[in-house]
C-alpha positions, 0 to 999 in steps of 0.5 A: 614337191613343187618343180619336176623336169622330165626328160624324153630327148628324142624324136616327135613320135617319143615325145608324144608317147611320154604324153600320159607321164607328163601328164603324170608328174603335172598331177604331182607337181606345180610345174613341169619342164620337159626336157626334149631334144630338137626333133622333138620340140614339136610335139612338146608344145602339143603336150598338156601339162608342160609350163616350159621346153628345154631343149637340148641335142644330146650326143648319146641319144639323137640318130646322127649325133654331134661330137660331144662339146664340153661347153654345150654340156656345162651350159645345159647343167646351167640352164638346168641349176639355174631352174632349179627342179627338185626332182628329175625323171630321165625316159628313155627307150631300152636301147638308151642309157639314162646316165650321161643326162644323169651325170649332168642332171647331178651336176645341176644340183637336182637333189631327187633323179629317178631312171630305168637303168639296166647298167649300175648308175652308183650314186648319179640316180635316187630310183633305178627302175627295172621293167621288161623290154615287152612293153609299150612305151607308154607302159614304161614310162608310166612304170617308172613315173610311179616308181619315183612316186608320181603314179598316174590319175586313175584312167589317165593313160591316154595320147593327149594333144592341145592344138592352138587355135586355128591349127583346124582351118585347113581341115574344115576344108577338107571333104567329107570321109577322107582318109589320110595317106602318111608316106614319109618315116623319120626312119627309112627303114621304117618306110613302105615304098612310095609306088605302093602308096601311090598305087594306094592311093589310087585304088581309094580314089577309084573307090570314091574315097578322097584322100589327103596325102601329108608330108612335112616340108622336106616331103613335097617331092614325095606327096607329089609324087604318090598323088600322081596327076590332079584328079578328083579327092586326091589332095596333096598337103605336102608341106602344108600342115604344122604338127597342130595342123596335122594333129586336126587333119588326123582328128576329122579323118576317117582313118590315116595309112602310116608307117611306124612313126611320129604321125602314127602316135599323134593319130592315136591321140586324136583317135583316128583309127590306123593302118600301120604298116608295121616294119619290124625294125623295132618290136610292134608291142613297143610302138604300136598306136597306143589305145586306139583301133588298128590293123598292123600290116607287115610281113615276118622276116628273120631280121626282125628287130634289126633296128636298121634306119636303112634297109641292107636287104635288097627289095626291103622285103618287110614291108615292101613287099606288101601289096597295095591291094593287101593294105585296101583291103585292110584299110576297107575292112577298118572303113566298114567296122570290121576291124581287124587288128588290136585294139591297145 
């Protein structure tokens, strides 16, 4: 087997998440194309072990999706046919479907396609895989990379990225023992309100600690205002940091405050241990950073796995409802090594 496309369509947070099966087919194979789609992209130029990126917006998997273009979708089984992969491995999350990409993937001529599928995919798949639903995306993914017969390294389980060089000049300049506050979340529904950042925020820096608060380009309104007004070890890098960037900002920290998205899991690759406030739109045993300490915070609602993107309840009572004095007191205890949570 010399060319192996995998397959992650989705956001940042899963790309990184399907580092360890890249990593996987790359021990197996002399070249690795990663399939993502565009909020994805960033991370796959992190990914160790890819040679090439497709990317392609796929109607059935991106969160707000286009209307399904017949031309888009021949083109992409082109671009695939014209790579020519001898086999494909599709992951996905247990709410998507592996079949549509399947369908256009044997469309391509690719002559060996493996998935889990819960649905009955005829002759569009060569491996249907089957795992329960109660594990870690990792774990999953690295299920089916072995069922298609790419099994991982011995050991070789780990969040991986590689930085380009210079990606940790804006961390150098940091000061020393800082914690990074996340405020943002590619869900909103996953998100802790910003006043109880801010609060945050402003509880460490009263206690000597100095705070780097990161927020993509869309969030410099929203680090803006958890920093509140200038004062001393609060530094906003709200629109300053590329992935990479952020990936070294992450890497010095002490510890990083994040919610369940993308820089949860590229914290966890670094090794920067994590506060994660857990809103239980999704199952935690799924999406928890992933071998790597942290404490979960968050409260048990009876809509739990709602997988809302936007709350319906009043107040967000998850999350929302956790006091900044509760999360100091987690982040302190993570801070003096007395760790609280699960170590994955």
């Amino acid at each position: 087997m010399t060319h192996v496309l995998v397959a992650r369509p989705d956001n940042d947070g899963d790309v990184l998440l399907a580092g360890p099966a890249v990593r996987a087919a790359a021990a197996h194979a002399d070249r690795v194309t990663l399939l993502v789609g565009p909020r994805g992209r960033r991370a796959a130029a992190l990914l160790p072990g890819v040679d090439e990126v497709l990317v392609e917006r796929l109607p059935w998997i991106d969160p707000e999706p286009p209307p399904v273009d017949r031309g888009r979708m021949l083109a992409l089984a082109d671009r695939v046919a014209a790579l020519a992969p001898d086999a494909a491995v599709i992951l996905s999350s247990f709410h998507q479907s592996p079949l549509p990409l399947a369908l256009i993937l044997r469309m391509a001529g690719v002559p060996r396609l493996a998935a889990t599928s819960v649905d009955y995919p005829g002759s569009l798949l060569d491996v249907r895989h089957g795992i329960d639903d109660d594990v870690h995306e990792v774990e999953r993914s690295l299920s089916l990379m072995a069922a298609a017969g790419m099994p991982a390294r011995p050991g070789d389980d780990r969040l991986e990225v590689a930085t380009a060089p210079g990606d940790d000049a804006l961390a150098a300049g940091l000061p020393e023992g800082y914690v990074v506050v996340h405020p943002g979340a590619s869900v909103p529904a996953r998100a802790w309100a910003p006043q109880r950042h801010a609060r945050l925020v402003a509880l460490l820096a009263d206690r000597g600690v100095p705070v780097a608060v990161t927020g993509g380009p869309g969030e410099r309104a929203l680090t803006a205002a958890v920093c509140g007004p200038p004062r001393e070890g609060v530094i906003d890098l709200g629109g300053r940091t590329g992935l990479g960037e952020l990936a070294e900002v992450l890497r010095r920290a002490r510890l990083a405050v994040v919610g369940n998205t993308g820089p949860a899991h590229l914290a966890a690759a670094v090794g920067c241990p994590v506060v994660w406030l857990h809103a239980p739109t999704v199952p935690a045993v799924r999406w928890h950073p992933w071998r790597v300490p942290f404490t979960r915070v968050g409260l048990p609602v009876p809509c739990a796995g709602c997988r809302a993107r936007v709350c319906p309840v009043p107040g967000h009572p998850c999350i929302d409802e956790v006091p900044a004095e509760e999360v100091l007191a987690a982040a302190g205890a993570m801070l003096d090594g007395a760790r609280q949570g699960v170590a994955a």
